[in-house]
ZAMARGU-4260 file (C-alpha; in steps of 0.2 Angstrom, whole numbers, plus 5000, padded with zeros to 4 digits):
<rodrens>
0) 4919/4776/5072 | 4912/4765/5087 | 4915/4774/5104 | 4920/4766/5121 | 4908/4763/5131
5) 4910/4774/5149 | 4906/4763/5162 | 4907/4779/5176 | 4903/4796/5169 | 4919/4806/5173
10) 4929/4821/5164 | 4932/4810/5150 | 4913/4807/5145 | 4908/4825/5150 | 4924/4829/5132
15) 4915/4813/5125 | 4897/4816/5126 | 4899/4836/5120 | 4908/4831/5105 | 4895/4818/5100
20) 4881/4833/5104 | 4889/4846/5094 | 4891/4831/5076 | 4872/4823/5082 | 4867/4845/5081
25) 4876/4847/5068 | 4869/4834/5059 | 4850/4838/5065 | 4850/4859/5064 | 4841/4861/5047
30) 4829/4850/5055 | 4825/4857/5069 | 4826/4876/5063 | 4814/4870/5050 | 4799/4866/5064
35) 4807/4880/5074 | 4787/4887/5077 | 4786/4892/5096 | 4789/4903/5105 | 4796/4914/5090
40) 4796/4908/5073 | 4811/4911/5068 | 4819/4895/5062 | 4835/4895/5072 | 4834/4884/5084
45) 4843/4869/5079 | 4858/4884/5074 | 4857/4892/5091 | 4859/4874/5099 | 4873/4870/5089
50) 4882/4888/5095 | 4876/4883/5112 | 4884/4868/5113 | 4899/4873/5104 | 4903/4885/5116
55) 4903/4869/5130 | 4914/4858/5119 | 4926/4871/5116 | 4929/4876/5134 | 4931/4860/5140
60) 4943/4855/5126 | 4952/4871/5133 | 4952/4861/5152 | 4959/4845/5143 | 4972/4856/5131
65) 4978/4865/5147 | 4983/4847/5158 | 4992/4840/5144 | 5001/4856/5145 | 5006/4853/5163
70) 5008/4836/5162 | 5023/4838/5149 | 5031/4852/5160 | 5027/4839/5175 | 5015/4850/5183
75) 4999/4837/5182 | 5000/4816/5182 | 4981/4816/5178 | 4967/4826/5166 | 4954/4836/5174
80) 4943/4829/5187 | 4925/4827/5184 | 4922/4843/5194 | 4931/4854/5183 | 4926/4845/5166
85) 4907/4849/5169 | 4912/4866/5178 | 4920/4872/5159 | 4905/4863/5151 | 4893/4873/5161
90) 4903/4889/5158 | 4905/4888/5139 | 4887/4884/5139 | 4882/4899/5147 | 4893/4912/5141
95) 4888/4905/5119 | 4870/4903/5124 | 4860/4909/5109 | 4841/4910/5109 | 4830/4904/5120
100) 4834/4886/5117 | 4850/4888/5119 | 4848/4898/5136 | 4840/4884/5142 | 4849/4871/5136
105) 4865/4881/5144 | 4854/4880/5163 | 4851/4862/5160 | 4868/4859/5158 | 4872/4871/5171
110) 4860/4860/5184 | 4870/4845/5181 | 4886/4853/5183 | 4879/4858/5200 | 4875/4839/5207
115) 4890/4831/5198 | 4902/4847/5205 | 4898/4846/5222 | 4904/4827/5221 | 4920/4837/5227
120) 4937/4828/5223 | 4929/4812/5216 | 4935/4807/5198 | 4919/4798/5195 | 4901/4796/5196
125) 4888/4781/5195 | 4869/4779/5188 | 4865/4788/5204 | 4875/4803/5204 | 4869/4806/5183
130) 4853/4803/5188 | 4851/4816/5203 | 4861/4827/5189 | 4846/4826/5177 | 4833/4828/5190
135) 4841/4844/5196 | 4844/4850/5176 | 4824/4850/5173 | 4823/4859/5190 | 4834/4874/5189
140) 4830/4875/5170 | 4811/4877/5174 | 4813/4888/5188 | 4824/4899/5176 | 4810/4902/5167
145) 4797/4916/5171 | 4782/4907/5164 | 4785/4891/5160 | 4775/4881/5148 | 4771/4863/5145
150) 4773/4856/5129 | 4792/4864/5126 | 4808/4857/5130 | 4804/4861/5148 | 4792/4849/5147
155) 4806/4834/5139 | 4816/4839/5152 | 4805/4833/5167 | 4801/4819/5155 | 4819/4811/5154
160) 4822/4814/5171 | 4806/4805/5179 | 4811/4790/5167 | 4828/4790/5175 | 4822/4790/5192
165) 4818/4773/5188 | 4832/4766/5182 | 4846/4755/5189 | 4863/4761/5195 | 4872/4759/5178
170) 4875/4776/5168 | 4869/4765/5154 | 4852/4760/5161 | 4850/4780/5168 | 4856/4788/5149
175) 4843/4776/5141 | 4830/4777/5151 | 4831/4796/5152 | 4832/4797/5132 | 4816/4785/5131
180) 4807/4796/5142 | 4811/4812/5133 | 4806/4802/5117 | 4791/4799/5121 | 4788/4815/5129
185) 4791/4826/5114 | 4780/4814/5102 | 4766/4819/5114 | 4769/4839/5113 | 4758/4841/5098
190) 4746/4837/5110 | 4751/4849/5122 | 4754/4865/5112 | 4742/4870/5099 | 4753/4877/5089
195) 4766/4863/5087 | 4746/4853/5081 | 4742/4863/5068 | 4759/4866/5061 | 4760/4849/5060
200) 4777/4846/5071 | 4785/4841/5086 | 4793/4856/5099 | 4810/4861/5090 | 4819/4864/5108
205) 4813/4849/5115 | 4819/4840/5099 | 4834/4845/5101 | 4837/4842/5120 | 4832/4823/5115
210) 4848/4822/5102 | 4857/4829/5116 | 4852/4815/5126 | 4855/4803/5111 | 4872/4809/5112
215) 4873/4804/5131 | 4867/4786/5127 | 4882/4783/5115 | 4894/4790/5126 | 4888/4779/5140
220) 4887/4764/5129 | 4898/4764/5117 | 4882/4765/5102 | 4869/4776/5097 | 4851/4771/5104
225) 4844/4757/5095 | 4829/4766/5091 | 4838/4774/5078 | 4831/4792/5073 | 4824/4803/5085
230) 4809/4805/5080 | 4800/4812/5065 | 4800/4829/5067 | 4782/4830/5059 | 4768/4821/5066
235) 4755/4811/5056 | 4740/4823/5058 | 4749/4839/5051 | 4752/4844/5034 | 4757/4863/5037
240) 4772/4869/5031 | 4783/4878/5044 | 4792/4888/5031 | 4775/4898/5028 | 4760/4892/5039
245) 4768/4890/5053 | 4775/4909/5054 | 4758/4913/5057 | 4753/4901/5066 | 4770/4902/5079
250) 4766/4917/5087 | 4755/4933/5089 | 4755/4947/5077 | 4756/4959/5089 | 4771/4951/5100
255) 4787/4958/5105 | 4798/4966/5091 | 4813/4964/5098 | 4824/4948/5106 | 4838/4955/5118
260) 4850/4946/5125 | 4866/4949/5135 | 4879/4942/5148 | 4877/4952/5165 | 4887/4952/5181
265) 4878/4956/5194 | 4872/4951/5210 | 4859/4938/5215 | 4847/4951/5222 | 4849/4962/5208
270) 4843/4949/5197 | 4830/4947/5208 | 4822/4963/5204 | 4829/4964/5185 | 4818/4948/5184
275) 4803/4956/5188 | 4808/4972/5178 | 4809/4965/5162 | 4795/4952/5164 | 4784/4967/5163
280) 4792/4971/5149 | 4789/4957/5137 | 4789/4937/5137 | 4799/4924/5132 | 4810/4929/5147
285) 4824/4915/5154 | 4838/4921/5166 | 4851/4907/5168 | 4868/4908/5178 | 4874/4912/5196
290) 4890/4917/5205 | 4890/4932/5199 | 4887/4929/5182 | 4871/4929/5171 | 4864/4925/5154
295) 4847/4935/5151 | 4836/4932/5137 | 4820/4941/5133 | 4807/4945/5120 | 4801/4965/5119
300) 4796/4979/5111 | 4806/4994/5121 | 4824/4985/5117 | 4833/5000/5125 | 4823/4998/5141
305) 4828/4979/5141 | 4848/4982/5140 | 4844/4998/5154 | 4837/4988/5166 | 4852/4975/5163
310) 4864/4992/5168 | 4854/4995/5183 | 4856/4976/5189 | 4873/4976/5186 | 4887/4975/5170
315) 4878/4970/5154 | 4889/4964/5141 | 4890/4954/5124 | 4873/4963/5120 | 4864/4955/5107
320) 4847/4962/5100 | 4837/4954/5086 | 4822/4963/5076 | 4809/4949/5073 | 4807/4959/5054
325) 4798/4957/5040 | 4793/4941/5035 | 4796/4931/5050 | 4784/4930/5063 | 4775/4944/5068
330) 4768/4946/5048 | 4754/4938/5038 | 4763/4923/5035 | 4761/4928/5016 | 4775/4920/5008
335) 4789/4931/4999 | 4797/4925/4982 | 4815/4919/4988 | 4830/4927/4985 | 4839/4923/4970
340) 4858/4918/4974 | 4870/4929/4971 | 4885/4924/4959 | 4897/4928/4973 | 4904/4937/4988
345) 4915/4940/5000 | 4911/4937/5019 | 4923/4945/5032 | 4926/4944/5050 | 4929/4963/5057
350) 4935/4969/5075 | 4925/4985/5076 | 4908/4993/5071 | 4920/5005/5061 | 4927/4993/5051
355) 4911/4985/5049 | 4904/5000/5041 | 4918/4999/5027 | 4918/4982/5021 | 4898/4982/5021
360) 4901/4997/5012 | 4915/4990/4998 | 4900/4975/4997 | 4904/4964/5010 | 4895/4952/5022
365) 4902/4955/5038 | 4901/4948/5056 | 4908/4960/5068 | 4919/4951/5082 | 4920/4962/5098
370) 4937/4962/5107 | 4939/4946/5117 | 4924/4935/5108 | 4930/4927/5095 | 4915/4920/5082
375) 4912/4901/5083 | 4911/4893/5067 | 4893/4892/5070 | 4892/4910/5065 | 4903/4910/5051
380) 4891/4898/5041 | 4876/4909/5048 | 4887/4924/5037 | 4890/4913/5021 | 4871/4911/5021
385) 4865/4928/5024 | 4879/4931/5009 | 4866/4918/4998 | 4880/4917/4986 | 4887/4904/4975
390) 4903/4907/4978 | 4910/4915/4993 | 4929/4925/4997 | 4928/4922/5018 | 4943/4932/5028
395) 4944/4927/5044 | 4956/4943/5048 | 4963/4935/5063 | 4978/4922/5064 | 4967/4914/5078
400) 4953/4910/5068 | 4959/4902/5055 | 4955/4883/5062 | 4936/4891/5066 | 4936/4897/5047
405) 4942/4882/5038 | 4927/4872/5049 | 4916/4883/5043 | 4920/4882/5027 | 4921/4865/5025
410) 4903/4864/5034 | 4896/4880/5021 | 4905/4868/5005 | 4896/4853/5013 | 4880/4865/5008
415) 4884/4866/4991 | 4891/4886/4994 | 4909/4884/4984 | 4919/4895/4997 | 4939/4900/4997
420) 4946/4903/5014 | 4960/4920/5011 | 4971/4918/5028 | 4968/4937/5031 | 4977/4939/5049
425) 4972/4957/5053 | 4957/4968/5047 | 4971/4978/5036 | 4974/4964/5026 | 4957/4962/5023
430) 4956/4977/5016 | 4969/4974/5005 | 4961/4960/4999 | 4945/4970/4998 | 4952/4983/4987
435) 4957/4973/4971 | 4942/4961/4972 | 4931/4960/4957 | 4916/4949/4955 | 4916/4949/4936
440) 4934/4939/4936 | 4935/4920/4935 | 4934/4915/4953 | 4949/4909/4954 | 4956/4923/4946
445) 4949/4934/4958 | 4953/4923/4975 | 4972/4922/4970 | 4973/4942/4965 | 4965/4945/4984
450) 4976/4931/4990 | 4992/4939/4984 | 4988/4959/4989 | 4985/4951/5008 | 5000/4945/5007
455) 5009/4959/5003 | 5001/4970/5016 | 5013/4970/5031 | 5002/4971/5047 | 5005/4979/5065
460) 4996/4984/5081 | 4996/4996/5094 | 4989/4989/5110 | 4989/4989/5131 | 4996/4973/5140
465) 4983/4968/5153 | 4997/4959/5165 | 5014/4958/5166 | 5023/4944/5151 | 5037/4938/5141
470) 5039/4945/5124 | 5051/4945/5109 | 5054/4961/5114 | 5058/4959/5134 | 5049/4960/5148
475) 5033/4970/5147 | 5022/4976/5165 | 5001/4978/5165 | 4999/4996/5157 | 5015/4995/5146
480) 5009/5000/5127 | 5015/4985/5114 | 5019/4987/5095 | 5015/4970/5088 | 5022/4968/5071
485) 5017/4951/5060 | 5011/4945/5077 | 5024/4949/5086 | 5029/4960/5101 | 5043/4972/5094
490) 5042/4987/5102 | 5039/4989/5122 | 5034/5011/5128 | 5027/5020/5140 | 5020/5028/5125
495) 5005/5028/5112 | 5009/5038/5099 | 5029/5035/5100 | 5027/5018/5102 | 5016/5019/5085
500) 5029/5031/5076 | 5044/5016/5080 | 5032/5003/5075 | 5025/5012/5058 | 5049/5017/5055
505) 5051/4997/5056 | 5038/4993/5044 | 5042/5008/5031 | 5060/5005/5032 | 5059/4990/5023
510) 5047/5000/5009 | 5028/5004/5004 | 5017/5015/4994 | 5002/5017/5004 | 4999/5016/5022
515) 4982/5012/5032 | 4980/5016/5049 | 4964/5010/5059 | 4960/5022/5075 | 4952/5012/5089
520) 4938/5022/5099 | 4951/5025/5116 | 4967/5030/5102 | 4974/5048/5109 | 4965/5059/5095
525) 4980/5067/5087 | 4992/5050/5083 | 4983/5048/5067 | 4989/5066/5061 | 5005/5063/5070
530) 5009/5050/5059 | 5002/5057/5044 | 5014/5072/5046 | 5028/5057/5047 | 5025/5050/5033
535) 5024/5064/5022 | 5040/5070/5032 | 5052/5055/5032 | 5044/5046/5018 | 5041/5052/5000
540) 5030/5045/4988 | 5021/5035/5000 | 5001/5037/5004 | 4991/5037/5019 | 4974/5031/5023
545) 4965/5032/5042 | 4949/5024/5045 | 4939/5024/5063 | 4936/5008/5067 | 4927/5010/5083
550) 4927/4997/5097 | 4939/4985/5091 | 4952/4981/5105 | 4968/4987/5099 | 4971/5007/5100
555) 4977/5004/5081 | 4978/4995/5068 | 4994/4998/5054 | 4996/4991/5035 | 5010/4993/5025
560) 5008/4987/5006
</rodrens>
């Protein structure tokens, strides 16, 4: 469908020009991954762009969801200002960053939220105020970087923005002529980096940050670019295949083994010195954020040391660390025979590393979703292909996830994978599922046998309210332990473990043969055996099973089937 031109760049075509970059990266991510070559590769970039920008478009869809809310109670007449629309952009950005790509990307973003920001209560900006945006986007973004190189999307960047320099006042005339400059400068970094010349391909990032800018040209238009494609990602001179070659040809032998990367509050000075720390320990190193707040990205050998220095500087979190393996870049470049498919499996999203030790060990591909980061869909079809299965089972085993699941599915169907989405809404009725699965039934035999023992499991948690709220179950006050039963608040205590006992009465009182309790890593030691003893006490015949599901938000976790 065409969309409307945007004659002033404002909070409407900051929601407008994320939503075009996330189906434009959608459509271009095997492409890119596939000439993924420098600095690492690892043939994620396209994916790690796609999270990257995810995250954008999802927080400021939150901005957008959160005025229509105020504007139905009367609270708001108008949507988010410009200010607040890049501010979210900016943030989501920063906090989904994946990769190096995708840190960059989120400081490019960042830069222009910067300039457009500082605007103050204006709902609007002209061809002058996007183009001093751009300008300040390649600036911070290089100056993120401890050793920048040319030929990268470092390189694009400074491209689209001299281009715009010379254009008119129109957000049209800016877009354009910032995508025709970037154009051109990634057709040239062939040129610029050896590498991307005897691989035979264009720079993956810088690839990527001109279908961003695509997207821009549309929203500001009303139309794609006329020019059509982006550009083919493999240059005329080249006839290296990226899928082997080029893993030898991406990177050293002996580079880092490790990519780390992690949010981190801290202050400005801290990263000062935390710059310079880890920049002795490896390379590919890009620090992006401010205020407080961080996104660091590094390649190394001595992982441990990378996330230490993080804890001196400040609070790491969202720690991600990444072996560069076998077969991927730091090898021979020898290709391995590929991985025959699997007739079928089942993925699972799980809250805890716990749990995620007992669905991998019941077969499962899982992705672990530490307590308040929920997965995008991204990551969701990253685990139905590391799955490399026919036919996948995916249990999203939270209520919230179930619009993130069905997109990945529809994108992982899309690749031919033929998936069932189970709408598990707690990691106990994944286990359910889990139990009665069996690979040699029908598929649909086996997806409506999972389907039905979820459903007959009865879920409950045990957690901590953060601040003081309604519930279905009264008032409750920051520090005030809930019993959630199906989602909702029943039972308000001072309590843990009798809190837990009144929760585990309700759920019983209705019947069940086998109960499963999931003991979060700050549960008081002895409620597990406390409620074992109950059981066998108040309630005869029934079973009772306790897992330790480590760091998974709640204190505990309760399934009744």
């Amino acid at each position: 469908m065409a969309q409307v031109p945007q004659r002033f760049f404002d909070a409407l075509a900051v929601r407008t020009w994320c939503g075009l970059s996330l189906r434009a990266l959608g459509r271009a991510r095997e492409e890119i991954d596939a000439i993924n070559v420098y600095p690492v590769a690892d043939g994620d970039t396209g994916t790690n762009l796609y999270l990257t920008v995810e995250s954008a478009a999802a927080a400021v869809e939150a901005v957008f969801a959160a005025h229509e809310v105020d504007a139905g109670a009367g609270d708001a007449e108008d949507g988010p200002s410009l200010a607040d629309a890049v501010g979210a952009m900016a943030h989501g950005a920063l906090i989904g960053a994946r990769g190096n790509s995708g840190t960059i990307l989120a400081q490019l973003l960042r830069g222009m939220a910067q300039v457009l920001s500082a605007r103050g209560d204006s709902p609007h900006t002209g061809g002058s105020g996007l183009r001093a945006a751009l300008r300040h986007a390649a600036e911070s973004a290089r100056n993120a970087v401890a050793r920048p190189v040319e030929g990268t999307v470092l390189t694009v960047a400074s491209a689209a923005a001299d281009a715009a320099d010379g254009a008119g006042d129109d957000c049209a005339e800016v877009a354009l002529a910032a995508y025709e400059g970037a154009r051109a400068a990634l057709a040239a970094t062939p040129g610029q980096l050896p590498v991307l010349e005897r691989a035979g391909v264009v720079d993956a990032g810088g690839h990527g940050l001109v279908t961003v800018l695509a997207a821009l040209v549309e929203t500001c238009t009303g139309r794609p670019p006329e020019t059509g494609a982006v550009l083919p990602a493999r240059v005329e001179h080249g006839d290296a295949d990226p899928a082997g070659e080029c893993a030898a040809a991406g990177a050293d032998e002996d580079g880092p083994a490790f990519e780390v990367i992690y949010l981190l509050e801290a202050e400005d000075a801290a990263v000062a010195r935390l710059r310079q720390r880890l920049d002795a320990l490896g390379d590919s190193l890009v620090v992006v954020g401010g205020d407080g707040l961080w996104n660091v990205h590094v390649h190394v050998d001595d992982a441990g040391a990378a996330v230490e220095a993080g804890v001196e500087a400040g609070r790491p979190y969202r720690i991600r660390i990444t072996h560069f393996g076998h077969g991927d870049v730091h090898t021979t470049g020898a290709e391995r025979p590929p991985r025959e498919r699997a007739q079928r499996a089942v993925v699972a999203v799980v809250p805890g590393e716990g749990l995620a030790e007992l669905y991998a060990g019941a077969g499962a591909t899982t992705l672990l979703a530490r307590p308040g980061e929920p997965p995008a869909s991204g990551e969701l079809v990253q685990a139905v292909r590391r799955a490399h299965a026919r036919e996948v089972v995916l249990l999203p085993n939270d209520a919230e996830l179930r619009h993130t699941a069905a997109a990945a599915a529809e994108q992982a169907r899309a690749e031919g994978v033929r998936v069932a989405l189970i709408p598990t809404r707690s990691a106990v009725q994944g286990i359910a599922a889990l139990a009665v699965h069996e690979a040699e039934r029908r598929f649909d035999e086996d997806v409506v046998a999972m389907t039905s023992a979820a459903g007959a499991t009865r879920h409950a948690e045990v957690t901590v309210a953060e601040r003081q709220s309604w519930t279905t179950a009264g008032i409750c006050q920051a520090g005030d332990v809930l019993g959630l039963i199906d989602g909702d608040v029943a039972v308000i205590g001072p309590d843990v473990s009798r809190v837990a006992a009144t929760v585990l009465d309700r759920m019983l009182s209705a019947g069940g043969e086998l109960v499963t309790l999931v003991l979060g890593e700050e549960a008081p030691q002895d409620v597990a055996d406390q409620l074992e003893a109950r059981v066998r006490e108040a309630y005869l015949a029934v079973d009772t099973v306790v897992y330790r599901g480590g760091r998974q938000g709640a204190l505990l976790l309760v399934g009744v089937e």
